[in-house]
MDAnalysis code that builds the backbone (N, CA, C; Angstrom):
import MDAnalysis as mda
import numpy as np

u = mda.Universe.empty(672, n_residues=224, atom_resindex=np.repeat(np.arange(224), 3), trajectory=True)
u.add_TopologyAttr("name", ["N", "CA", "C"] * 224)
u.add_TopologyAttr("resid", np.arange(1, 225))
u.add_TopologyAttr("resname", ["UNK", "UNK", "UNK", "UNK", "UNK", "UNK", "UNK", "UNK", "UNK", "UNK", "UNK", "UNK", "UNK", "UNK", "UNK", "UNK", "UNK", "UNK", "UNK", "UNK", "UNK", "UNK", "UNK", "UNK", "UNK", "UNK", "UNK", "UNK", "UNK", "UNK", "UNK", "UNK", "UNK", "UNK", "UNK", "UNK", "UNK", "UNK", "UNK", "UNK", "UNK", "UNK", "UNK", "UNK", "UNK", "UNK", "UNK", "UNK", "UNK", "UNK", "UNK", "UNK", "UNK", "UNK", "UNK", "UNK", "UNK", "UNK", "UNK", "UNK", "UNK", "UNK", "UNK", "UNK", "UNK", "UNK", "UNK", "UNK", "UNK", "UNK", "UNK", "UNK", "UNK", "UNK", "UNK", "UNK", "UNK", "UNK", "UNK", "UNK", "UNK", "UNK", "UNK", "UNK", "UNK", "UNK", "UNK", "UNK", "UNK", "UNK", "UNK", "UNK", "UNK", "UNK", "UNK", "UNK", "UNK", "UNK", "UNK", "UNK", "UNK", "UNK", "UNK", "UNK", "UNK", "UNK", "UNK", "UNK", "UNK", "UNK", "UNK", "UNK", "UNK", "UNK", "UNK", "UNK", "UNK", "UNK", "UNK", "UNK", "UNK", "UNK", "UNK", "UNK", "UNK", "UNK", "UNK", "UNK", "UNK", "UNK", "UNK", "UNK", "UNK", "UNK", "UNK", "UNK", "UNK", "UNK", "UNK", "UNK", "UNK", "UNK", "UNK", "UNK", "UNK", "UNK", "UNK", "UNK", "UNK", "UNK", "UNK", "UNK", "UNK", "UNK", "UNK", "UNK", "UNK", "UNK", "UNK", "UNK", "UNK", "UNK", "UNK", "UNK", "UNK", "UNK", "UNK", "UNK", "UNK", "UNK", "UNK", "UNK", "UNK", "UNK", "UNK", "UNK", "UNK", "UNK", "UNK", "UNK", "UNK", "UNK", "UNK", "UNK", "UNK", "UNK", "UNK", "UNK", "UNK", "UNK", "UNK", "UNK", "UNK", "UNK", "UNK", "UNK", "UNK", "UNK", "UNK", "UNK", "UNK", "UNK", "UNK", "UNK", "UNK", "UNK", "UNK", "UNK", "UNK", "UNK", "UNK", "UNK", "UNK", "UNK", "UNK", "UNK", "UNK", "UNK", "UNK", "UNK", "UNK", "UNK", "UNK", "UNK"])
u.atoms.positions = np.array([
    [77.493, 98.994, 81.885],
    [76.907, 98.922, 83.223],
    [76.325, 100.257, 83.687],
    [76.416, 101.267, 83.022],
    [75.682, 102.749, 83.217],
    [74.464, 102.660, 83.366],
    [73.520, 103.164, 84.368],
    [73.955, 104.248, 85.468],
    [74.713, 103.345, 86.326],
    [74.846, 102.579, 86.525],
    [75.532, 101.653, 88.041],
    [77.017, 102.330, 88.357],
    [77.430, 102.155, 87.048],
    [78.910, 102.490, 87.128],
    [79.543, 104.175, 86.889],
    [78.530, 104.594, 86.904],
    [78.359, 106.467, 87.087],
    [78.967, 106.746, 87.986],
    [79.068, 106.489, 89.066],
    [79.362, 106.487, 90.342],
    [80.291, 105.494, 91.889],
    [80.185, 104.392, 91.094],
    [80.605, 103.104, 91.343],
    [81.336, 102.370, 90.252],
    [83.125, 102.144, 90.605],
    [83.439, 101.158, 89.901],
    [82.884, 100.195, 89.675],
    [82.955, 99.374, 89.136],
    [82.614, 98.112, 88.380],
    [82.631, 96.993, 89.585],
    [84.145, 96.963, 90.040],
    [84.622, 95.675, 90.776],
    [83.781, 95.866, 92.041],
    [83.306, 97.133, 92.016],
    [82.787, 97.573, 93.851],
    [81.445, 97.674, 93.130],
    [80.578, 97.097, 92.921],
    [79.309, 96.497, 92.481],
    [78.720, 95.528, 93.111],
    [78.226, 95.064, 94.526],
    [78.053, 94.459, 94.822],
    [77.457, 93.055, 94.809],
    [77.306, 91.828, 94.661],
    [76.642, 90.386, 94.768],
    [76.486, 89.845, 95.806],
    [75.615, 89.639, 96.239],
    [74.530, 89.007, 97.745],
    [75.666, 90.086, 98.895],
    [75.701, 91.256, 98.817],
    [76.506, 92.262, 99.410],
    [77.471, 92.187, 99.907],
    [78.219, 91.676, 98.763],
    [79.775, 91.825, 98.696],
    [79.927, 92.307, 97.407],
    [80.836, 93.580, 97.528],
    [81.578, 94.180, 96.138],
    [82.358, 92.962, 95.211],
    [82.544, 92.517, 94.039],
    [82.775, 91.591, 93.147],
    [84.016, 91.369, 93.406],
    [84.992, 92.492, 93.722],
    [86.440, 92.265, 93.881],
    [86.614, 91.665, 95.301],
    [85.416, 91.749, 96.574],
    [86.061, 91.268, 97.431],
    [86.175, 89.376, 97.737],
    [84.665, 89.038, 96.834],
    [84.706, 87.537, 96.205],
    [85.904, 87.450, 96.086],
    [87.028, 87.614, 95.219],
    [88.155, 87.788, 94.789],
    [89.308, 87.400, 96.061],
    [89.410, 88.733, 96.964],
    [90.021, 88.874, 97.785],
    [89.921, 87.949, 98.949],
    [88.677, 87.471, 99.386],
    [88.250, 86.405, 100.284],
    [89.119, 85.314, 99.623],
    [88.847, 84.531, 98.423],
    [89.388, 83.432, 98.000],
    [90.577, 83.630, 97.604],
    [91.508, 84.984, 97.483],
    [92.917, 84.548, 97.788],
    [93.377, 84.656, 99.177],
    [92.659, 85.365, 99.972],
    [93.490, 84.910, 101.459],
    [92.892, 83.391, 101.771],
    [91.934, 82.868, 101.234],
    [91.858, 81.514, 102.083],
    [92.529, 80.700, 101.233],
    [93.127, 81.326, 99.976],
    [94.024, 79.968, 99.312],
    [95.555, 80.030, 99.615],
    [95.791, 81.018, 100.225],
    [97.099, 81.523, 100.568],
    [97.767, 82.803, 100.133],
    [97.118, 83.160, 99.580],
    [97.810, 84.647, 98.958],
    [98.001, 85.334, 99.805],
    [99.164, 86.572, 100.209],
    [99.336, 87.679, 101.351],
    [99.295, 88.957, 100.414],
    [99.514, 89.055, 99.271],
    [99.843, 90.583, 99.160],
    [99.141, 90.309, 97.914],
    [98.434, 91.358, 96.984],
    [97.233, 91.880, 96.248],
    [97.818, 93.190, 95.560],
    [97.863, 93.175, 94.087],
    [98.189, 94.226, 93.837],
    [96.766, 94.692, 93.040],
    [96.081, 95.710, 92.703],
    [95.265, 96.321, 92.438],
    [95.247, 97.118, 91.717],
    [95.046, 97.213, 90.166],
    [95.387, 98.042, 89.393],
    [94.049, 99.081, 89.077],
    [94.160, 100.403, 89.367],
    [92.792, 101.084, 89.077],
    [93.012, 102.180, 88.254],
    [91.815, 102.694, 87.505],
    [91.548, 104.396, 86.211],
    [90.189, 104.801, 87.021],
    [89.194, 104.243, 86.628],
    [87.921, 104.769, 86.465],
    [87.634, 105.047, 88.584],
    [87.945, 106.346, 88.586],
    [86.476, 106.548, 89.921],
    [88.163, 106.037, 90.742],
    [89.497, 105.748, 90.548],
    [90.441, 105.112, 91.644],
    [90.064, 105.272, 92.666],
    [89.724, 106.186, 93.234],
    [89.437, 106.731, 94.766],
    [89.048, 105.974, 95.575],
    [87.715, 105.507, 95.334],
    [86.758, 104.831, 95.424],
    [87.981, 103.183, 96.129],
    [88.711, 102.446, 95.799],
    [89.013, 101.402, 96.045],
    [90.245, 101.293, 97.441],
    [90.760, 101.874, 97.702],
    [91.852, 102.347, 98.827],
    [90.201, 103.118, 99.959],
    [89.364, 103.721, 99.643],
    [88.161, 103.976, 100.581],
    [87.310, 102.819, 101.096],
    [87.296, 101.875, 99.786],
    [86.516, 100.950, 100.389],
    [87.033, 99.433, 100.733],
    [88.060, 99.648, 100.688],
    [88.777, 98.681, 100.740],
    [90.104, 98.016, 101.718],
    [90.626, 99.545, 102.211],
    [91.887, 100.106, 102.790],
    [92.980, 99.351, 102.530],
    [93.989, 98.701, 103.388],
    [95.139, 98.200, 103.464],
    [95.082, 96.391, 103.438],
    [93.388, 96.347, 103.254],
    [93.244, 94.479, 103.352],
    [93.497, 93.809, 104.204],
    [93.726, 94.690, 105.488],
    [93.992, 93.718, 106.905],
    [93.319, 93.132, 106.675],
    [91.665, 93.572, 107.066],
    [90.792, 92.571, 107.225],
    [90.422, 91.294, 107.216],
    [90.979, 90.933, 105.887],
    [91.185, 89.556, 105.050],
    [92.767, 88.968, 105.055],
    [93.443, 89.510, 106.018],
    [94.588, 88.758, 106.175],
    [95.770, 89.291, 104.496],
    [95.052, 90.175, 104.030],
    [95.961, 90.583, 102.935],
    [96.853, 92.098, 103.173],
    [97.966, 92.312, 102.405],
    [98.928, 93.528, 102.111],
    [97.853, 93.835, 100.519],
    [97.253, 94.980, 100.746],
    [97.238, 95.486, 99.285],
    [97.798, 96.530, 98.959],
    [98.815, 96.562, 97.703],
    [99.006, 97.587, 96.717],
    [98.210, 98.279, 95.620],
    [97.780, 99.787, 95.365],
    [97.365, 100.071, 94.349],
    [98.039, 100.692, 93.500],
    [97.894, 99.938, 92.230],
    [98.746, 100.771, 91.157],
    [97.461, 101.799, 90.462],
    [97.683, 102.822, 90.538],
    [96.973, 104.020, 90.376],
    [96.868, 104.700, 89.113],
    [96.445, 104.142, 88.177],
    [96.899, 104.334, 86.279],
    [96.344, 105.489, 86.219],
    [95.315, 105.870, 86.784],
    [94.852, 107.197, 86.038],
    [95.179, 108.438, 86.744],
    [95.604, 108.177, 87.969],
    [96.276, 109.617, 88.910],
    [98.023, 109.199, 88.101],
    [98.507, 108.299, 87.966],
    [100.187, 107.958, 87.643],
    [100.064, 108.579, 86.187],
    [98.932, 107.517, 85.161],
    [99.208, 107.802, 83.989],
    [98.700, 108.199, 83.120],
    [97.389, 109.040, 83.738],
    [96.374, 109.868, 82.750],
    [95.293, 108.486, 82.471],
    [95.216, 107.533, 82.775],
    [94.424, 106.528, 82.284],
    [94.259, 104.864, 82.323],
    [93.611, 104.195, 82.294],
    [93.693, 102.584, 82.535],
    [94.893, 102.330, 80.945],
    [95.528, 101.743, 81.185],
    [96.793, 100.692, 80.693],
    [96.736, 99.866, 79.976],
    [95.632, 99.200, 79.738],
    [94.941, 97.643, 79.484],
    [95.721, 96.610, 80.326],
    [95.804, 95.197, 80.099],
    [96.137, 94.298, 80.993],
    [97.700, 94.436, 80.868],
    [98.116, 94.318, 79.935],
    [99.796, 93.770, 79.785],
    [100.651, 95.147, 80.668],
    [99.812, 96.400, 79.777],
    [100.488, 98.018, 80.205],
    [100.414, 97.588, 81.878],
    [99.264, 97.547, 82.436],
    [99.181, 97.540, 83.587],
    [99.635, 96.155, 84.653],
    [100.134, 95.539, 84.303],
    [100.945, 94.097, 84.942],
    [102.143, 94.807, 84.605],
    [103.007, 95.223, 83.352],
    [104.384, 95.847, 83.092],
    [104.106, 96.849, 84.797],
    [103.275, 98.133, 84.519],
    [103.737, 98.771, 85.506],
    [103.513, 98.389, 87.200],
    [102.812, 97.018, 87.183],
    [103.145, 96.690, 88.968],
    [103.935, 95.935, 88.702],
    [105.119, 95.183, 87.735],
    [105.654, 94.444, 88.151],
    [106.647, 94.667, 89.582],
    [107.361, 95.902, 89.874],
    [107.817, 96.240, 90.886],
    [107.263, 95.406, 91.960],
    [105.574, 94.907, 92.380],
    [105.258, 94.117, 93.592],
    [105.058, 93.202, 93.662],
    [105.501, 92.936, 92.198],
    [105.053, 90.701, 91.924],
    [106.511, 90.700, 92.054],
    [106.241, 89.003, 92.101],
    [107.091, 88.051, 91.657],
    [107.241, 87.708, 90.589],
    [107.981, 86.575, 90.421],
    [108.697, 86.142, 88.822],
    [107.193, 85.248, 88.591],
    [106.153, 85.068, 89.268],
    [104.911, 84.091, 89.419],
    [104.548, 85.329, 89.817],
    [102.664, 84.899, 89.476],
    [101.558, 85.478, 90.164],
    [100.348, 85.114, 89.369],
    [99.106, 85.084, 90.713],
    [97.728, 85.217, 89.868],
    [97.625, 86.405, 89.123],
    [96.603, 86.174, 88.055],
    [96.292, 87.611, 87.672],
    [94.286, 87.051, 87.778],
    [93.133, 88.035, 88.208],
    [91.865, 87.752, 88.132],
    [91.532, 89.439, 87.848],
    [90.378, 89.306, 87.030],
    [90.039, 90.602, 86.711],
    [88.651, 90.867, 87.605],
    [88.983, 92.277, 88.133],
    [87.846, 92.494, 89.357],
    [86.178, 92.644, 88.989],
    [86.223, 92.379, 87.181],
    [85.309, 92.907, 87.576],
    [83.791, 90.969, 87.190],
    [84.925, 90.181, 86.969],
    [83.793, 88.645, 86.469],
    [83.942, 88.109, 88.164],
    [82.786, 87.135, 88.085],
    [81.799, 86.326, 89.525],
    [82.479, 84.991, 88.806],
    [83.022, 84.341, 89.956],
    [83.733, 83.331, 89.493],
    [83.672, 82.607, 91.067],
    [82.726, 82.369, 91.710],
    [82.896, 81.871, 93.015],
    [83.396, 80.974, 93.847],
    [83.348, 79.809, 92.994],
    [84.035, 78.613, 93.217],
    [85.434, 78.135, 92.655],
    [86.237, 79.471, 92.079],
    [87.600, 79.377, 91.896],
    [88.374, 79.134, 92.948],
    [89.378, 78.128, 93.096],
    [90.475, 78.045, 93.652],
    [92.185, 78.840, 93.730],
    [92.557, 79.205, 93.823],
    [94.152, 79.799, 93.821],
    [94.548, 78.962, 94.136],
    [94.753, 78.029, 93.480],
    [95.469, 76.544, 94.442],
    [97.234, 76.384, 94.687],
    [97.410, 76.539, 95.512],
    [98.870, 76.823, 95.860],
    [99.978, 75.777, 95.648],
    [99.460, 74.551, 94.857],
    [100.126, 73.685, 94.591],
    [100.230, 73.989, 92.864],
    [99.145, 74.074, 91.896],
    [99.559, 74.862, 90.984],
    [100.179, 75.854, 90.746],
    [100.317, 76.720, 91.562],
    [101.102, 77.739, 91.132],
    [102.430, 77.300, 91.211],
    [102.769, 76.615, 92.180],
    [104.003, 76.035, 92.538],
    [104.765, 75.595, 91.552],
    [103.151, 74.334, 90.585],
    [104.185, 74.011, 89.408],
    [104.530, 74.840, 88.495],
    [103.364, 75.472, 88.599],
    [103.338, 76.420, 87.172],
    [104.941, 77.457, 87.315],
    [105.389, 77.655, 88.569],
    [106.683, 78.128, 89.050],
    [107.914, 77.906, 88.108],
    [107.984, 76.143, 88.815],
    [108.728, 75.196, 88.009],
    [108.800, 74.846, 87.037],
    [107.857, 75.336, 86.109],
    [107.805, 74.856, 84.532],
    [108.542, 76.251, 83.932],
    [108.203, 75.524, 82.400],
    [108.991, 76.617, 81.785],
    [107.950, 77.907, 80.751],
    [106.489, 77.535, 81.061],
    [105.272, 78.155, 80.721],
    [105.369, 79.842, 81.341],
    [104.860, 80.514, 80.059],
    [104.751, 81.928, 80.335],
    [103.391, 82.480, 80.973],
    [102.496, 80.922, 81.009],
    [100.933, 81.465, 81.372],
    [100.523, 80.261, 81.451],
    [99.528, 80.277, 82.368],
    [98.521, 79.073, 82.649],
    [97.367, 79.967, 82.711],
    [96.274, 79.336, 81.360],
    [94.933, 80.737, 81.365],
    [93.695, 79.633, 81.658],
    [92.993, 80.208, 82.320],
    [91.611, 79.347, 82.446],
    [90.432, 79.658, 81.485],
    [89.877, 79.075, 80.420],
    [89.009, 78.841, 80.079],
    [87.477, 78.195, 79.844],
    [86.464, 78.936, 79.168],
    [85.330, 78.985, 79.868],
    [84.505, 78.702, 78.276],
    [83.140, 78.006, 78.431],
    [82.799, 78.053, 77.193],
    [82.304, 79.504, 76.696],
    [82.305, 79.483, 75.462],
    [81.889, 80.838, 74.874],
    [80.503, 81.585, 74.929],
    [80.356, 82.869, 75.614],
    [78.989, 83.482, 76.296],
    [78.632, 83.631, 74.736],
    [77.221, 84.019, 74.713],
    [76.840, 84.944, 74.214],
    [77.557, 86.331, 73.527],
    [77.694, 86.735, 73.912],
    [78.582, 88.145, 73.668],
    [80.347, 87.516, 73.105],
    [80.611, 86.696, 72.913],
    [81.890, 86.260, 72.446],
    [81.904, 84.718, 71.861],
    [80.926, 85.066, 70.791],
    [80.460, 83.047, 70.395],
    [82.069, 82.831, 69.564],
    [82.932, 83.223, 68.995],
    [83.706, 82.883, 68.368],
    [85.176, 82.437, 69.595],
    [84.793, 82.836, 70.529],
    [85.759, 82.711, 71.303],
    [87.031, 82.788, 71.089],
    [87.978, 82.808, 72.268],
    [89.728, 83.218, 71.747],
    [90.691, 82.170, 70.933],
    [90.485, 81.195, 72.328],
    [92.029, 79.680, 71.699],
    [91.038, 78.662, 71.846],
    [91.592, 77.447, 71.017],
    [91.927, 76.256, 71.006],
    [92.775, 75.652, 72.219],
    [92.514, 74.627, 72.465],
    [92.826, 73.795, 73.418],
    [93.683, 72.692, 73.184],
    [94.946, 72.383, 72.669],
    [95.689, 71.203, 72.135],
    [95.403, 69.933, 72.568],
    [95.921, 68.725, 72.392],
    [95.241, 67.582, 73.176],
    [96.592, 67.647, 73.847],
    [97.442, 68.418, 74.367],
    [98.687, 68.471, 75.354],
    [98.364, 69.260, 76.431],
    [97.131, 69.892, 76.335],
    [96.902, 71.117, 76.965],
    [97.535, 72.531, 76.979],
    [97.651, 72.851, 75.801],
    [98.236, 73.718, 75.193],
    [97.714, 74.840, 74.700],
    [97.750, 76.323, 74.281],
    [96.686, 77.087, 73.704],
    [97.127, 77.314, 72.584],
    [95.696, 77.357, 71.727],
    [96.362, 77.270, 70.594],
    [95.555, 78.741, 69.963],
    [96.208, 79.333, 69.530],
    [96.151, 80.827, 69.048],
    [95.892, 80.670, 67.274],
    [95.912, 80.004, 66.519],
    [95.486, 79.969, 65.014],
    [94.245, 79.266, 64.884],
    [93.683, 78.313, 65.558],
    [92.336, 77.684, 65.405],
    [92.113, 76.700, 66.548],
    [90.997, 76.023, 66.476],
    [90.253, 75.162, 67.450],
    [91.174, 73.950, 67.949],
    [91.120, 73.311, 68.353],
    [91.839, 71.985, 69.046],
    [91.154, 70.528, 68.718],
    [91.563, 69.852, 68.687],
    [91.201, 68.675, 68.559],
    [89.568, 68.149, 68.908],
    [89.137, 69.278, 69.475],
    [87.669, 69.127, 70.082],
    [86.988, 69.884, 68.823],
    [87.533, 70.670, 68.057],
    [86.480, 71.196, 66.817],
    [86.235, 72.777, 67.474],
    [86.554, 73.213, 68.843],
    [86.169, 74.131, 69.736],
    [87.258, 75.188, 69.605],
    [86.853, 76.308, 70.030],
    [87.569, 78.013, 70.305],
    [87.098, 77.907, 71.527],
    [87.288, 78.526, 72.735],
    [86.914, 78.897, 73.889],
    [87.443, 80.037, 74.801],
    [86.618, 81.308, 75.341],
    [87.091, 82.332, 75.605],
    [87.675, 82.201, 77.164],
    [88.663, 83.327, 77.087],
    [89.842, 83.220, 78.359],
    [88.684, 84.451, 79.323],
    [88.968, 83.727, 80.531],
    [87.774, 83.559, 81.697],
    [88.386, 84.727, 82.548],
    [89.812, 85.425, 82.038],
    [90.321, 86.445, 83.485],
    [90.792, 86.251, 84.288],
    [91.403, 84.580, 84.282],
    [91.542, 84.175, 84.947],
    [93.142, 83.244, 84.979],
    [94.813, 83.599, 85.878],
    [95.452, 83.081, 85.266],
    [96.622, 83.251, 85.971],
    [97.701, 82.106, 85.937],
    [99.064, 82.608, 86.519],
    [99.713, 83.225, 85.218],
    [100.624, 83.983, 85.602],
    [101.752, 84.546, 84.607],
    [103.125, 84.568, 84.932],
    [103.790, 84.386, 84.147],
    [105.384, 84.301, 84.515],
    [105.669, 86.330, 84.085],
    [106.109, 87.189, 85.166],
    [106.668, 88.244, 85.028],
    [107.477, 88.597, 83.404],
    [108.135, 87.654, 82.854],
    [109.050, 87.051, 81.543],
    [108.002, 88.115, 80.699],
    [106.174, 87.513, 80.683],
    [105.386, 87.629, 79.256],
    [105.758, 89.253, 79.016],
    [105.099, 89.700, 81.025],
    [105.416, 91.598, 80.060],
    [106.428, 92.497, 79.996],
    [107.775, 91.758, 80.848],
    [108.794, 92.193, 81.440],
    [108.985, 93.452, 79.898],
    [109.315, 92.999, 78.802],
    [109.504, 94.008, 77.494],
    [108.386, 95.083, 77.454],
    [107.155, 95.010, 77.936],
    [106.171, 95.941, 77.744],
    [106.600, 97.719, 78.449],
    [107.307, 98.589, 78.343],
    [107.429, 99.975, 78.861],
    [106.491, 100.600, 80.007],
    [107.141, 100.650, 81.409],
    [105.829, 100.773, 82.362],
    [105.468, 102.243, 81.892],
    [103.697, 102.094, 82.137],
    [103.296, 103.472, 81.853],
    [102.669, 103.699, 80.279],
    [103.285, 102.655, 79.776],
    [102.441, 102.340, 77.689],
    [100.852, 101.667, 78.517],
    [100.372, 101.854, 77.414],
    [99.212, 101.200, 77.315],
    [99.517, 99.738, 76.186],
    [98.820, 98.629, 76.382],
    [99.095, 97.698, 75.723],
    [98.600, 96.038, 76.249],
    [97.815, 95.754, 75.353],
    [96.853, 94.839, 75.625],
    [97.599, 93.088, 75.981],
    [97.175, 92.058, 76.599],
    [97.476, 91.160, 76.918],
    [97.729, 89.890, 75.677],
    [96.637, 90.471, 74.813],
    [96.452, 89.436, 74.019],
    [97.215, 89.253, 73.200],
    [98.006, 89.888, 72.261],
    [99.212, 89.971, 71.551],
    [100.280, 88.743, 72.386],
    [100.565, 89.234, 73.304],
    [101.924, 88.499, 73.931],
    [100.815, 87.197, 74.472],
    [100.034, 86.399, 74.876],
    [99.439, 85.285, 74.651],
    [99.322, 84.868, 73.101],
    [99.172, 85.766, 72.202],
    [98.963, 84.683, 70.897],
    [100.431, 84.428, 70.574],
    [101.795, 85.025, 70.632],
    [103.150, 85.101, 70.666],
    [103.549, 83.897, 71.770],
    [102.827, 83.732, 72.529],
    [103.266, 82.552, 73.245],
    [102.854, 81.334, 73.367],
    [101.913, 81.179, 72.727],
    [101.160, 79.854, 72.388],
    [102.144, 79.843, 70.937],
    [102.238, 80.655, 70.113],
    [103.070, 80.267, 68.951],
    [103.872, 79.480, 68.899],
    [104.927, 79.773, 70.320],
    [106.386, 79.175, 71.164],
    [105.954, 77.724, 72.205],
    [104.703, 77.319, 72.292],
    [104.185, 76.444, 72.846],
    [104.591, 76.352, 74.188],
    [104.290, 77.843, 74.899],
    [104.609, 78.112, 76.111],
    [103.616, 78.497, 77.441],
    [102.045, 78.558, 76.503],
    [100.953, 78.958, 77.477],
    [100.014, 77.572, 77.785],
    [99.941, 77.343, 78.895],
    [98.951, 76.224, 79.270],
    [97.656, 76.489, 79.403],
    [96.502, 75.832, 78.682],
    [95.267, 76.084, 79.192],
    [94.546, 75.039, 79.623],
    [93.434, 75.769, 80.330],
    [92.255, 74.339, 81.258],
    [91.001, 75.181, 80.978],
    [90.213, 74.111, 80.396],
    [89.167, 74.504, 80.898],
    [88.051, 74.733, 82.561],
    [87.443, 75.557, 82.517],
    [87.360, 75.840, 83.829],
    [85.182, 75.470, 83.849],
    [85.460, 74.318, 84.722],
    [83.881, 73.959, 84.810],
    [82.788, 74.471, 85.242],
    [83.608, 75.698, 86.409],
    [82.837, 76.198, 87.430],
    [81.505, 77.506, 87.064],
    [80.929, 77.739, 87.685],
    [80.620, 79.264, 87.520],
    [80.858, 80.238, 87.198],
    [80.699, 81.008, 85.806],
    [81.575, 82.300, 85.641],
    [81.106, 82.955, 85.024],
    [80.907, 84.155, 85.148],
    [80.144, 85.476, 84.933],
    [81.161, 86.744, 84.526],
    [80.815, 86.890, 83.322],
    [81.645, 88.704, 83.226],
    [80.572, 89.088, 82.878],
    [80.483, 90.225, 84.222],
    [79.007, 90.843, 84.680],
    [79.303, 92.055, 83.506],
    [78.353, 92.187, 82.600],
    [78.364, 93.286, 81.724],
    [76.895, 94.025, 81.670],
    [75.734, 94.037, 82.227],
    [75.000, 94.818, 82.530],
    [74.238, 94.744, 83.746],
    [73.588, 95.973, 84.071],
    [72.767, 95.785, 84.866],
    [71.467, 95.097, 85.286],
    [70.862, 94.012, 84.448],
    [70.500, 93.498, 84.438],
    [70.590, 91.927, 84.600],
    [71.766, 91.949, 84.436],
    [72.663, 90.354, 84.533],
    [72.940, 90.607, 86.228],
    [73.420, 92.098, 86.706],
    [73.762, 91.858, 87.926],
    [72.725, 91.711, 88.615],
    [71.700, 91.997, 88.174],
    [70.540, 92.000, 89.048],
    [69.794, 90.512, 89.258],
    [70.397, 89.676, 88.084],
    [69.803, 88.349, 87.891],
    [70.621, 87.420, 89.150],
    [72.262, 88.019, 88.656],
    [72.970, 87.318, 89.914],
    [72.335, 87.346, 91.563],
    [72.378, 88.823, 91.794],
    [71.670, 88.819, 93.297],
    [70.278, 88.464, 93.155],
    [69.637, 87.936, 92.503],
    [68.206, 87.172, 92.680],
    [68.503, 85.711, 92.523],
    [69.569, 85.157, 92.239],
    [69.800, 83.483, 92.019],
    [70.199, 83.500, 93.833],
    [69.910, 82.306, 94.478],
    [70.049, 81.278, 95.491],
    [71.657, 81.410, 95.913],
    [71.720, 82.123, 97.213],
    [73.245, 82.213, 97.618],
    [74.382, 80.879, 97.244],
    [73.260, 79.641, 97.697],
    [74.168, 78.319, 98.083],
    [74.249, 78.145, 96.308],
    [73.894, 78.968, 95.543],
    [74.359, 78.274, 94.156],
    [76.078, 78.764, 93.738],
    [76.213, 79.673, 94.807],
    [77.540, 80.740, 94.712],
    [78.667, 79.807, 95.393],
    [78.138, 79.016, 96.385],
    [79.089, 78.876, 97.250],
    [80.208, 77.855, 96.526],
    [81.934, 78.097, 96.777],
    [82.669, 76.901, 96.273],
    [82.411, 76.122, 96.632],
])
């Protein structure tokens, strides 16, 4: 995303002038979410400035601060290990920086997803361009399947999009660096991660030119 991101995180990149993360933030206070944890490296500063305490939107935000705490971004798992302190044994996880507009946080899924005995519920998306081989398989149980395709003949890449049970990184050392994907292919092994495909709109904005395509497409094509 350079020059854009020279100067400007990623998530604070704006679409029809809103920064990408606050898409985000809007649709968890109107699905029910109160508290937001925020994991930042690149430019941190920048997100507690433009962002503050999330009154605004009816939210509590926390920032976990990887690169003033730990010399650097974490990857996903490192950095969920070190906020677990402000989750729960549940939580969304969405990455700030994909356009996903018409996502729900639906507060009745999470609920189940609570009650079950699943380490992850991941949303999936068909495979862009930039990732034709895509991640999992899809079981006909709804299941992910981490060694090959599903009953559909299909792979399909994980969208950023997802509850997690605290359990997946609880073993991960806060403050390691250490990627998500390992402990998802370890848990589909155990037939413990649920997946869906996800129909909606979804974008992992990776250049400047894609973002520029977004803010030239038709607002009402955004809207949930």
């Amino acid at each position: 995303m350079r020059p854009l991101t020279d100067h400007t995180p990623k998530p604070l990149l704006e679409v029809h002038g809103k920064p990408l993360i606050v898409w985000h933030l809007e649709a968890l206070a109107r699905d029910g979410v109160r508290e937001v944890v925020i994991n930042t490296a690149w430019l941190e500063e920048r997100f507690p400035a433009a962002l503050g305490d999330g009154s605004r939107w009816g939210l509590k935000l926390h920032y976990s601060m990887e690169g003033r705490d730990h010399g650097g971004a974490l990857e996903t798992a490192g950095g969920i290990a070190s906020a677990l302190p402000w989750l729960g044994e549940a939580f969304w996880v969405v990455s700030g920086d994909i356009y996903c507009p018409g996502f729900r946080f639906d507060a009745g899924l999470a609920h189940d997803f609570t009650a079950s005995d699943r380490l992850a519920q991941l949303w999936l998306v068909p495979n862009p361009d930039f990732h034709p081989r895509g991640d999992f398989g899809i079981s006909a149980d709804g299941l992910g399947l981490a060694d090959g395709p599903g009953p559909d003949g299909r792979r399909w890449t994980y969208s950023n999009l997802a509850l997690l049970r605290a359990e997946l990184c609880r073993g991960v050392p806060s403050g390691t660096r250490a990627p998500l994907g390992p402990l998802l292919f370890e848990g589909m092994r155990q037939g413990r991660i649920g997946v869906t495909a996800y129909p909606g709109r979804w974008e992992n904005v990776g250049t400047p030119q894609q973002l520029a395509a977004l803010n030239a497409s038709p607002l009402g094509e955004d809207a949930p």
